[in-house]
Backbone as CSV, one residue per row, in Angstrom:
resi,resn,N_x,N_y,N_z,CA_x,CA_y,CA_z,C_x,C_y,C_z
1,UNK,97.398,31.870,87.323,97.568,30.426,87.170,98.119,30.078,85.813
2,UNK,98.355,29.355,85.934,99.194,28.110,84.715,98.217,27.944,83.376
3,UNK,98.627,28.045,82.505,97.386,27.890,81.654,97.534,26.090,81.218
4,UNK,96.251,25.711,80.780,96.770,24.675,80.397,97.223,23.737,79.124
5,UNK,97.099,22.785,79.058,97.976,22.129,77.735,96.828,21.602,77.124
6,UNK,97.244,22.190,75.754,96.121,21.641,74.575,96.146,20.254,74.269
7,UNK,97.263,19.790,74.274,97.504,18.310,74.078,96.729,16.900,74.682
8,UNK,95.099,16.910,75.174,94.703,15.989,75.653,94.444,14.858,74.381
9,UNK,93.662,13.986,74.835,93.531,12.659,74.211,92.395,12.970,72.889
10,UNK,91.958,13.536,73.517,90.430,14.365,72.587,91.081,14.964,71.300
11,UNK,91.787,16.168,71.689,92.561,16.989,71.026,93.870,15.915,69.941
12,UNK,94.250,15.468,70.586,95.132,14.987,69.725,94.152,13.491,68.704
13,UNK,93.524,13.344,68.884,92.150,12.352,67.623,91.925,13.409,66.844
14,UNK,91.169,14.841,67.411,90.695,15.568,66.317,91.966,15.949,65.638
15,UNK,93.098,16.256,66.149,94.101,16.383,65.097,94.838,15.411,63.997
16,UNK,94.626,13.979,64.646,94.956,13.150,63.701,93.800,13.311,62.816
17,UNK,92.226,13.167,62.826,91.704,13.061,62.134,91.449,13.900,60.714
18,UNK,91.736,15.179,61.262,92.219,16.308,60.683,93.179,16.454,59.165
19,UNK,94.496,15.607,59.988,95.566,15.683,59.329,95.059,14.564,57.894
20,UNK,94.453,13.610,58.727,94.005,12.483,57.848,93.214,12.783,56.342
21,UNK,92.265,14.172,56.889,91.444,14.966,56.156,92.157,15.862,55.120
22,UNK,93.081,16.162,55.743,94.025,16.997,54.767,94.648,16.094,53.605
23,UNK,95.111,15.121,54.076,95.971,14.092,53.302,94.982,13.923,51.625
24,UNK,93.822,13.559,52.806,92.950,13.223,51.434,92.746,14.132,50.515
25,UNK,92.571,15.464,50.580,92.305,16.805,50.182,93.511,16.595,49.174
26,UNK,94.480,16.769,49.602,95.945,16.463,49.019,95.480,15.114,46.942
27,UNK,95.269,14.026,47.731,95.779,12.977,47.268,94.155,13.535,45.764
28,UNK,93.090,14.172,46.468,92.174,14.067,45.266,92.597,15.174,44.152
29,UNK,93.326,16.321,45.093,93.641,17.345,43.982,94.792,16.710,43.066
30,UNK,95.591,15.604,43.408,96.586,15.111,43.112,96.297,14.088,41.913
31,UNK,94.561,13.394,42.530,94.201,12.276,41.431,93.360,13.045,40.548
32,UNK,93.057,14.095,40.698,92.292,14.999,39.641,93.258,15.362,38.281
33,UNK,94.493,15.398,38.820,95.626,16.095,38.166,96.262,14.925,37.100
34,UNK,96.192,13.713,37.702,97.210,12.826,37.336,97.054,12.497,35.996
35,UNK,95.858,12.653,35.142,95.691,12.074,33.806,96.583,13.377,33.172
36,UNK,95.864,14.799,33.135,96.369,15.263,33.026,98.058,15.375,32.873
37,UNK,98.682,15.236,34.003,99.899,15.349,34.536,100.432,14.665,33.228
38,UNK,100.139,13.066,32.981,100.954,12.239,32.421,100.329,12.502,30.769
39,UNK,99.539,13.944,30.398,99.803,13.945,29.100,100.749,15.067,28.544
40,UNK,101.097,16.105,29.908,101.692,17.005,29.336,103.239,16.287,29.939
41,UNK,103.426,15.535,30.370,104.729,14.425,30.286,105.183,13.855,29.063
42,UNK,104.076,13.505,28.776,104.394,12.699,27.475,104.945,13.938,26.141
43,UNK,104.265,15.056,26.064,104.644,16.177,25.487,106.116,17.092,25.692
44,UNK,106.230,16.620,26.877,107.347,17.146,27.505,107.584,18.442,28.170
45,UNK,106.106,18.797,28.828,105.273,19.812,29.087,105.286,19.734,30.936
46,UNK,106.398,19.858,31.661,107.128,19.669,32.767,106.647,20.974,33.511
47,UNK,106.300,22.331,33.464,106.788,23.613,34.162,105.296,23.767,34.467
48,UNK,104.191,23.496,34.075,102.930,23.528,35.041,102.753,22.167,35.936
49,UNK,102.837,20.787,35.743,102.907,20.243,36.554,103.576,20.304,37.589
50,UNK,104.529,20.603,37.569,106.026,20.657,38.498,105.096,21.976,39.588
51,UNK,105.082,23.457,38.962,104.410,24.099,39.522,102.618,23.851,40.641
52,UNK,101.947,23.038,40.244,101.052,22.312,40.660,101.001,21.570,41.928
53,UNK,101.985,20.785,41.764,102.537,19.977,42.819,103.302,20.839,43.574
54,UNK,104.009,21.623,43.438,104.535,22.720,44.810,104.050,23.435,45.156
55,UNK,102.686,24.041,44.217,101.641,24.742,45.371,100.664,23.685,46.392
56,UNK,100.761,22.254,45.710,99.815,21.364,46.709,100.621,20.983,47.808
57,UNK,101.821,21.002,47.683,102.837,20.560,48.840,102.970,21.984,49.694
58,UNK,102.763,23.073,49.289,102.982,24.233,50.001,101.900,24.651,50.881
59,UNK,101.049,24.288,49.901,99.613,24.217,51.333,99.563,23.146,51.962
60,UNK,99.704,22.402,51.794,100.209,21.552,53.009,100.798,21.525,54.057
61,UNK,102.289,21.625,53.404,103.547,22.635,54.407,102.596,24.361,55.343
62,UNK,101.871,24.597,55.133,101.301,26.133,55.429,100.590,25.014,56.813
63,UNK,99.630,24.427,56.339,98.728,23.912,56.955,99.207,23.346,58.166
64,UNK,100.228,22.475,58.180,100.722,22.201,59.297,101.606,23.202,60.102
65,UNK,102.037,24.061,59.259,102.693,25.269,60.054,101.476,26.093,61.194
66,UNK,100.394,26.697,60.326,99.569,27.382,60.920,98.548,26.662,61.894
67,UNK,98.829,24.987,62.141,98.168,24.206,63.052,98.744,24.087,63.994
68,UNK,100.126,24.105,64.116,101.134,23.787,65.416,101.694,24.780,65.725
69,UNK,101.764,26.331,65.249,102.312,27.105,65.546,101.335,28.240,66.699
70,UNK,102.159,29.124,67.568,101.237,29.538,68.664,100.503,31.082,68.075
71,UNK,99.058,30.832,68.344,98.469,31.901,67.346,99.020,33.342,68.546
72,UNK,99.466,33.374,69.345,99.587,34.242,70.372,99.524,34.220,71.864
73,UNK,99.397,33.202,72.285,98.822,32.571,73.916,99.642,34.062,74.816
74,UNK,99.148,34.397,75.776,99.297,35.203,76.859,99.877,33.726,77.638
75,UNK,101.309,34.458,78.092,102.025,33.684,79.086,101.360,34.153,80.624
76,UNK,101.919,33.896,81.746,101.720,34.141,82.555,102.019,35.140,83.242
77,UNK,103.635,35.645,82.903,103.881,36.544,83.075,103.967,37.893,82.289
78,UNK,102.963,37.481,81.152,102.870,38.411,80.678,101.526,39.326,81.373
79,UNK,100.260,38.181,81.500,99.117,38.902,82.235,99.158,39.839,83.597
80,UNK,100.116,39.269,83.930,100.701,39.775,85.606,101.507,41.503,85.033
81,UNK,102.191,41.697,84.107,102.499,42.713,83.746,101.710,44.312,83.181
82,UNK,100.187,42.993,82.239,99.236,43.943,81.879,98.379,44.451,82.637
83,UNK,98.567,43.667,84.265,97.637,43.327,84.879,97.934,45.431,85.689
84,UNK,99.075,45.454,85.477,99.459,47.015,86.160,99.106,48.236,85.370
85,UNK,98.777,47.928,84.343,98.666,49.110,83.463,96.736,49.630,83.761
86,UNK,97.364,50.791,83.949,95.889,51.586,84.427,95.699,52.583,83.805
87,UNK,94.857,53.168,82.812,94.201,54.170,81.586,93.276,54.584,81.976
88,UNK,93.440,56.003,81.694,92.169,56.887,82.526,91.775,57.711,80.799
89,UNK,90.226,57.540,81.002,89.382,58.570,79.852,88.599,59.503,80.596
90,UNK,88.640,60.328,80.716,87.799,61.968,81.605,88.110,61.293,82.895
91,UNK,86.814,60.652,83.434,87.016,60.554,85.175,86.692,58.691,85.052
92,UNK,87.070,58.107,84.109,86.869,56.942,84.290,88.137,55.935,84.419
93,UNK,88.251,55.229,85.080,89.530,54.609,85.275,89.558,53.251,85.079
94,UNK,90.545,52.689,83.995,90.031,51.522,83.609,91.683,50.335,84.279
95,UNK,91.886,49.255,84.627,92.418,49.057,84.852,92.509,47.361,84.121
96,UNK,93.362,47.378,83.232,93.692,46.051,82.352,93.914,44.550,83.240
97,UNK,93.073,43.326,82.922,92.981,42.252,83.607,93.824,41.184,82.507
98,UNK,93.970,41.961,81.351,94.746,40.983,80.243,95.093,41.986,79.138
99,UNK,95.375,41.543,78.310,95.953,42.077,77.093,94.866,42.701,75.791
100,UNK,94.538,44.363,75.776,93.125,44.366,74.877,92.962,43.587,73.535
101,UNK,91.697,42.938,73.434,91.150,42.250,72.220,92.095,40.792,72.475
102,UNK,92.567,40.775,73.155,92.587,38.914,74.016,91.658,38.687,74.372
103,UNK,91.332,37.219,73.987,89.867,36.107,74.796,90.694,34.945,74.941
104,UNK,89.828,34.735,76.098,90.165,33.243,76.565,89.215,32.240,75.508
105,UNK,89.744,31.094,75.018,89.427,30.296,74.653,88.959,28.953,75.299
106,UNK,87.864,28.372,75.422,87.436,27.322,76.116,87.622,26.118,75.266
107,UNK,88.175,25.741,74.192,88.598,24.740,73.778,90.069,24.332,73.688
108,UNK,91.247,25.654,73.642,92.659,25.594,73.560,92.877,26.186,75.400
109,UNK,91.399,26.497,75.882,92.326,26.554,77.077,93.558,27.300,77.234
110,UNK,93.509,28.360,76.881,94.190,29.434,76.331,93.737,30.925,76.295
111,UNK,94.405,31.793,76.833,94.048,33.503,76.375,94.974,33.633,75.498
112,UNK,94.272,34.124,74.062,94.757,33.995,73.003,94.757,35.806,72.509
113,UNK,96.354,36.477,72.388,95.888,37.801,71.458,95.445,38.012,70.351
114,UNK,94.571,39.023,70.324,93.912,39.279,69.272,93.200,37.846,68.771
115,UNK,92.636,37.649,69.565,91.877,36.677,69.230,90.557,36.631,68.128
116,UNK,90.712,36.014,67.219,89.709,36.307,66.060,88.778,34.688,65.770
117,UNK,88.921,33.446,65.758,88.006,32.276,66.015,88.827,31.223,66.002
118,UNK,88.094,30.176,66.538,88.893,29.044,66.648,88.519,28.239,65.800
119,UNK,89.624,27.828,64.872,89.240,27.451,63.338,89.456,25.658,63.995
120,UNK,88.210,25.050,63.143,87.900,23.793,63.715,89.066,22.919,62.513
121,UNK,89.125,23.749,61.113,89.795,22.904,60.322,91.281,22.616,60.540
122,UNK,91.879,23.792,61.520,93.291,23.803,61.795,93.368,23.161,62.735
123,UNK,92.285,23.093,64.026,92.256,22.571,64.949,93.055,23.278,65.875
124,UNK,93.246,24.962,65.873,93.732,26.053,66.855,93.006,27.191,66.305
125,UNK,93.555,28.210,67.206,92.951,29.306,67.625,93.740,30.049,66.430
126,UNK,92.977,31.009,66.140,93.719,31.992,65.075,93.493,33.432,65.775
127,UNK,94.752,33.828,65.457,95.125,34.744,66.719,96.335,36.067,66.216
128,UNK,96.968,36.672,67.230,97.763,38.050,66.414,98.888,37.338,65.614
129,UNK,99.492,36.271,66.174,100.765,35.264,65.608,100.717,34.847,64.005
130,UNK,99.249,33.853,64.047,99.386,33.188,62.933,98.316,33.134,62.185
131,UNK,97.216,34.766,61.959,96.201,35.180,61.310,96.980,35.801,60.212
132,UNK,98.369,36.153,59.834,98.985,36.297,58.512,98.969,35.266,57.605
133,UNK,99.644,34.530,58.414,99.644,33.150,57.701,98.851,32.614,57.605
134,UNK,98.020,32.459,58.444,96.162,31.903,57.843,95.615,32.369,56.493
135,UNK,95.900,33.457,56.388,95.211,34.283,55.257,96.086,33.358,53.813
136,UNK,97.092,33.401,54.384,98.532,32.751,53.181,97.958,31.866,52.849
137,UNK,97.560,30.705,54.226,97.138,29.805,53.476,95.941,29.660,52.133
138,UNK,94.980,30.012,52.743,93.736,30.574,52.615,93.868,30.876,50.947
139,UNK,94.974,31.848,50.888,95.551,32.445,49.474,95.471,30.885,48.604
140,UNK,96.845,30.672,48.880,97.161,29.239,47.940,96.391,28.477,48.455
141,UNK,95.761,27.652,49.058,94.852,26.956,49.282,94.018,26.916,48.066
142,UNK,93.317,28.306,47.727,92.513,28.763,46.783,92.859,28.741,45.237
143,UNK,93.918,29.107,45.342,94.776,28.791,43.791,94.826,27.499,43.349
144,UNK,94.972,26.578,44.453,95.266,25.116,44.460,93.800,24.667,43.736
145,UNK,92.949,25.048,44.442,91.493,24.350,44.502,90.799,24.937,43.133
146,UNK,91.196,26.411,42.655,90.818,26.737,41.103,91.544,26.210,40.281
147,UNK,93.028,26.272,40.355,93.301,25.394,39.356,92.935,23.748,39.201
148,UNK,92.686,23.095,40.731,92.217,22.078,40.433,90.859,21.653,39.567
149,UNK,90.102,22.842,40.255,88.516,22.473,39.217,88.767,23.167,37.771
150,UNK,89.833,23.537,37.316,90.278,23.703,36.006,90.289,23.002,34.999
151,UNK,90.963,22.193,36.030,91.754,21.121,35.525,90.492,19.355,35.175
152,UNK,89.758,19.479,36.455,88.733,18.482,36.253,87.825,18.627,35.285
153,UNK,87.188,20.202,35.590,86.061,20.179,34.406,86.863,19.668,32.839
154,UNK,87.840,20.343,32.847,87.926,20.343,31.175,88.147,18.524,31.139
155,UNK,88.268,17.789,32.034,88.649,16.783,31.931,87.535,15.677,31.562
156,UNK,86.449,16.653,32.167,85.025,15.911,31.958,84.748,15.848,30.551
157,UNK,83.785,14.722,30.092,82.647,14.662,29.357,81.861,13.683,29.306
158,UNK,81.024,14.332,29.039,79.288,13.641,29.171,79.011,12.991,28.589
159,UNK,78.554,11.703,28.908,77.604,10.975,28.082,76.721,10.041,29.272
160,UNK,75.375,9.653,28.153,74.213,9.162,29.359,74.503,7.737,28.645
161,UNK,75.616,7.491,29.439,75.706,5.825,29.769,76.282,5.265,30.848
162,UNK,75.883,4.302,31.172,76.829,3.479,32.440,78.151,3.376,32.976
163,UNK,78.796,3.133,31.661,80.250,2.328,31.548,80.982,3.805,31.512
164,UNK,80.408,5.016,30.995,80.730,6.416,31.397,81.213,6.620,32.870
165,UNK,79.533,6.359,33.668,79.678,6.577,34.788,81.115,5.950,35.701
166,UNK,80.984,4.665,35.325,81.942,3.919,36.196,82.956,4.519,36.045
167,UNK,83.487,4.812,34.979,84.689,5.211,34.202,85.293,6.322,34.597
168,UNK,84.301,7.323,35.357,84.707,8.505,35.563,84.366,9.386,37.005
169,UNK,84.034,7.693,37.636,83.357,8.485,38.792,84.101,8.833,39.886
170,UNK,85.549,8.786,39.890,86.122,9.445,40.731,86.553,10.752,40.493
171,UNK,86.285,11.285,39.490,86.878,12.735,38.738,85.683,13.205,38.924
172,UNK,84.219,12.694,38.506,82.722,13.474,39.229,82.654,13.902,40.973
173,UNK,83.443,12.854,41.612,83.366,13.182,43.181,84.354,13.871,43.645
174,UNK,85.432,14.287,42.842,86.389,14.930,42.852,86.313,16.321,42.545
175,UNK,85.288,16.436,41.469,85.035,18.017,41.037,83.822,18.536,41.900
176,UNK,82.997,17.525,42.258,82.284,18.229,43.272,82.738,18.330,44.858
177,UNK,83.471,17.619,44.812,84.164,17.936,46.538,85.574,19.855,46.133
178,UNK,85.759,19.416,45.024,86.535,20.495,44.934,86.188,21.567,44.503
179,UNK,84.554,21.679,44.280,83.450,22.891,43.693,83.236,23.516,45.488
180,UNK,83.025,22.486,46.174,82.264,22.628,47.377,83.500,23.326,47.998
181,UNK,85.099,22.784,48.147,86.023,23.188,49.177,86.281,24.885,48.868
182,UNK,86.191,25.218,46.851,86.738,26.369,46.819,85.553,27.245,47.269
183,UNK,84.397,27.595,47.154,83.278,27.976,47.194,83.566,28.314,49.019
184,UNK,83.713,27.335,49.992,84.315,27.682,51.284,85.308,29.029,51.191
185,UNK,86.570,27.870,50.776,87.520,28.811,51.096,87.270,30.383,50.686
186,UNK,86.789,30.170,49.081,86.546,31.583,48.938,86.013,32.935,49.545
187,UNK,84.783,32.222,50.262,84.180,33.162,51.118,85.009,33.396,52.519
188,UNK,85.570,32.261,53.035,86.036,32.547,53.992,87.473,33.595,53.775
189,UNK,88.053,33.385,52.485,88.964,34.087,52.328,88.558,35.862,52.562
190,UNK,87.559,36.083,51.504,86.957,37.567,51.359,86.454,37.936,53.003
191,UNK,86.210,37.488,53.604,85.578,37.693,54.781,86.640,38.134,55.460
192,UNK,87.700,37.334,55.655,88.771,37.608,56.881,89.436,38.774,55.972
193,UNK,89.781,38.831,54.306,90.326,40.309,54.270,89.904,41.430,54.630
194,UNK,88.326,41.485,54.357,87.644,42.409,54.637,87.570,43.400,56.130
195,UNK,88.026,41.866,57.248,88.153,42.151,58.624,89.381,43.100,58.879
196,UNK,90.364,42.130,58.194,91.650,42.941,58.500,92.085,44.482,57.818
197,UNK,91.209,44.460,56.831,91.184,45.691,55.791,90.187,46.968,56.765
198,UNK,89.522,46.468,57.609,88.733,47.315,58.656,89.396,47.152,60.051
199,UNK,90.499,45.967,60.516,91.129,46.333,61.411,90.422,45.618,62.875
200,UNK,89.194,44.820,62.368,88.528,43.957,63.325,88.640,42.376,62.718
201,UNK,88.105,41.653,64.428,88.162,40.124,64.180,87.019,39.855,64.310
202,UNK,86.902,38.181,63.532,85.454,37.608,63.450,84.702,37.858,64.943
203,UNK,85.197,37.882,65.893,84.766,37.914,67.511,84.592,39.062,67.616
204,UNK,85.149,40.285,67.146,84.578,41.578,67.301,83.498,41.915,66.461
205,UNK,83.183,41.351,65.913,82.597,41.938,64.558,80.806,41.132,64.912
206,UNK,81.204,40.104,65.245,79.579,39.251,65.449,79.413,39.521,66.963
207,UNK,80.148,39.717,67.734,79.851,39.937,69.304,80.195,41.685,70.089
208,UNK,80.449,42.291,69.111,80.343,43.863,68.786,79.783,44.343,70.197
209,UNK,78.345,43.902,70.516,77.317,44.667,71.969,77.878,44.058,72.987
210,UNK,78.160,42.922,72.965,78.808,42.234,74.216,80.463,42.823,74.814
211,UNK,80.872,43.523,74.010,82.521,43.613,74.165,82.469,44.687,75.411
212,UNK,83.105,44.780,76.205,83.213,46.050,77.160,83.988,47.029,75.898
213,UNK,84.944,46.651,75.850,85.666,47.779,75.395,85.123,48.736,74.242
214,UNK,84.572,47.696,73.450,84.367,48.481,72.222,82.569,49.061,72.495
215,UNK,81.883,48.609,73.370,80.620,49.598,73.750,80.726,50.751,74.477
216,UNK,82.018,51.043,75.180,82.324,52.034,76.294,83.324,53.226,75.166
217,UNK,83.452,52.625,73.977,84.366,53.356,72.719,83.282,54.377,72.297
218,UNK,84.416,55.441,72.141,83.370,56.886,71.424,83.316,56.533,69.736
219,UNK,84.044,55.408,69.306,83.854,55.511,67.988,83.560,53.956,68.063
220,UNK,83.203,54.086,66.463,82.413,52.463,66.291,83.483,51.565,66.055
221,UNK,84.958,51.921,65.515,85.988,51.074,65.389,86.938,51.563,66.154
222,UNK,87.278,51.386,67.534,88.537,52.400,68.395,90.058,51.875,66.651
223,UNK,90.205,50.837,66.614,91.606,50.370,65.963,91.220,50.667,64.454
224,UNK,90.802,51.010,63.981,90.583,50.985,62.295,91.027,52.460,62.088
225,UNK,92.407,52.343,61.653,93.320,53.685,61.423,93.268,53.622,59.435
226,UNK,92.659,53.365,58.973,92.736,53.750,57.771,93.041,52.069,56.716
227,UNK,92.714,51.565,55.797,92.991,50.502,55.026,94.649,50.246,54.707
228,UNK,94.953,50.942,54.315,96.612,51.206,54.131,97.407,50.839,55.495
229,UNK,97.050,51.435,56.691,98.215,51.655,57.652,97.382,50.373,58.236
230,UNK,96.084,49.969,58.334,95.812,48.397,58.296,96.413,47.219,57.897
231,UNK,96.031,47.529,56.731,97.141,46.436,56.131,98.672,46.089,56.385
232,UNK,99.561,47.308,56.232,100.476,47.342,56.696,100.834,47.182,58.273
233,UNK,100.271,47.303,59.147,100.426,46.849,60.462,100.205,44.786,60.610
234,UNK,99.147,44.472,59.933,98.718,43.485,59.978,99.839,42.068,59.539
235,UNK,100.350,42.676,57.957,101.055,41.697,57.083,103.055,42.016,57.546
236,UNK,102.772,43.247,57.465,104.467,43.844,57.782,104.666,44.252,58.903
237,UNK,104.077,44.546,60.029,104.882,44.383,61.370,105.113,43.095,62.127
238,UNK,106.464,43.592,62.269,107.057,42.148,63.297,106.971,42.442,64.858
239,UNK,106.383,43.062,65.353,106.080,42.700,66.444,104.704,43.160,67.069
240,UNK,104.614,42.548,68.251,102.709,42.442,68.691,102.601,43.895,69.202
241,UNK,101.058,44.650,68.875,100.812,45.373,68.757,100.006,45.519,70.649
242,UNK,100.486,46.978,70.930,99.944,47.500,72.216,98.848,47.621,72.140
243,UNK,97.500,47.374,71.942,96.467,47.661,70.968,96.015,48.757,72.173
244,UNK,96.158,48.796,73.779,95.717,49.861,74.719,95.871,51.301,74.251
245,UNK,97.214,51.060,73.922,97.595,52.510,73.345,96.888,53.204,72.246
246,UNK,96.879,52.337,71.315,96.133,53.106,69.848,94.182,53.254,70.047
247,UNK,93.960,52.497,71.370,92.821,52.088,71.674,92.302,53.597,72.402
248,UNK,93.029,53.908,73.659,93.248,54.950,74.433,93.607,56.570,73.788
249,UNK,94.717,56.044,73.085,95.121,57.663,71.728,93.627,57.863,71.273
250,UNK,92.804,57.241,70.543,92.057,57.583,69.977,90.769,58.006,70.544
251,UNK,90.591,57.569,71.541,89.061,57.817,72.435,89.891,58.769,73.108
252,UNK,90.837,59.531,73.397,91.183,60.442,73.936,91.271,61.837,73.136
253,UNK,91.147,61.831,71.667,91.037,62.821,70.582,89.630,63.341,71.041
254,UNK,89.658,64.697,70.888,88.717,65.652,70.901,87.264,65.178,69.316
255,UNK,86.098,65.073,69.943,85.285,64.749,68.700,85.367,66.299,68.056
């Protein structure tokens, strides 16, 4: 069957709301910056601001790339193709219903390859397509958000008075929303390298006993060929990976 279209009424609110969320993200790292900005202007101190603002516009630009772009969806005729491929280990015969380490997704309504979670902040599935670029973002995202709390703290100072407070209280809600976002990203960043540096996804990794494939595996990682040829498969190959094959090669090696 037909898969269906992400585009309902639901879906498209959480994405405006989303985008709305981003904007703001945008506009505080932007008002965090701006005193700043306009003293190294006045100095004539142009090549970090300038730089600043094109990493905040670049995560941006990322963000909407890695939200609308397809993390991997299984067409139709692609399942119908995998659907023939039949792999035998000693006397067991396994016969493929989809594409290995594809899940169907119940919110994109979608069988997604290499499916790894469905990120609520992108508002899609992160998947074999656009889990490079997730990470990208993820990258500058993070640069954005340290140099922003760089930039705020030193901007701060203290004093226990009122007319302080007023004075400065959008740069206080600013450094703590931007203490809180990097502190996220960060972890989430280390987490997903760590995955890909071992060659598994968040869905393999927390749902490990549940997987057919990988409980019926003679080894604890069938795909984890080494950190190096990891990495390099992950960031530098251009095209989608047979994962049956390297899955099958390896449970077929003599222990």
């Amino acid at each position: 069957p037909q898969t269906q279209s992400c585009a309902t009424p639901s879906f498209r609110a959480q994405r405006k709301s989303l985008t709305v969320l981003q904007g703001i993200t945008a506009l505080l790292l932007f008002g965090g910056y701006l005193s700043d900005l306009r003293r190294q202007e006045e100095r004539g101190e142009l090549l970090q601001p300038v730089v600043f603002v094109l990493l905040v516009l670049c995560s941006v630009l990322l963000y909407f790339k890695v939200s609308l772009m397809d993390p991997g969806f299984v067409r139709s005729d692609e399942e119908v193709q995998e659907t023939e491929h039949e792999w035998t280990i000693g006397s067991v015969l396994f016969l493929l219903q989809q594409p290995m380490r594809a899940r169907h997704c119940q919110l994109c309504q979608h069988c997604v390859r290499r499916y790894d979670h469905h990120c609520p902040w992108i508002e899609n599935c992160v998947g074999e397509k656009n889990h490079p670029l997730f990470i990208v973002y993820l990258s500058v995202q993070l640069v954005v958000l340290l140099w922003a709390w760089y930039i705020a703290w030193s901007g701060l100072y203290f004093e226990q008075s009122w007319d302080w407070l007023q004075h400065n209280i959008f740069l206080i809600v600013s450094f703590l929303l931007i203490v809180i976002f990097t502190i996220f990203v960060l972890l989430l960043l280390i987490s997903h390298l760590y995955l890909v540096s071992c060659n598994t996804t968040s869905w393999e990794f927390m749902s490990h006993h549940r997987i057919s494939y990988l409980k019926q595996s003679d080894l604890e990682n069938p795909f984890d060929q080494g950190v190096i040829l990891n990495l390099w498969r992950f960031f530098c190959s251009c095209h989608l990976t047979a994962w049956e094959k390297i899955y099958f090669h390896r449970n077929s090696e003599p222990v």
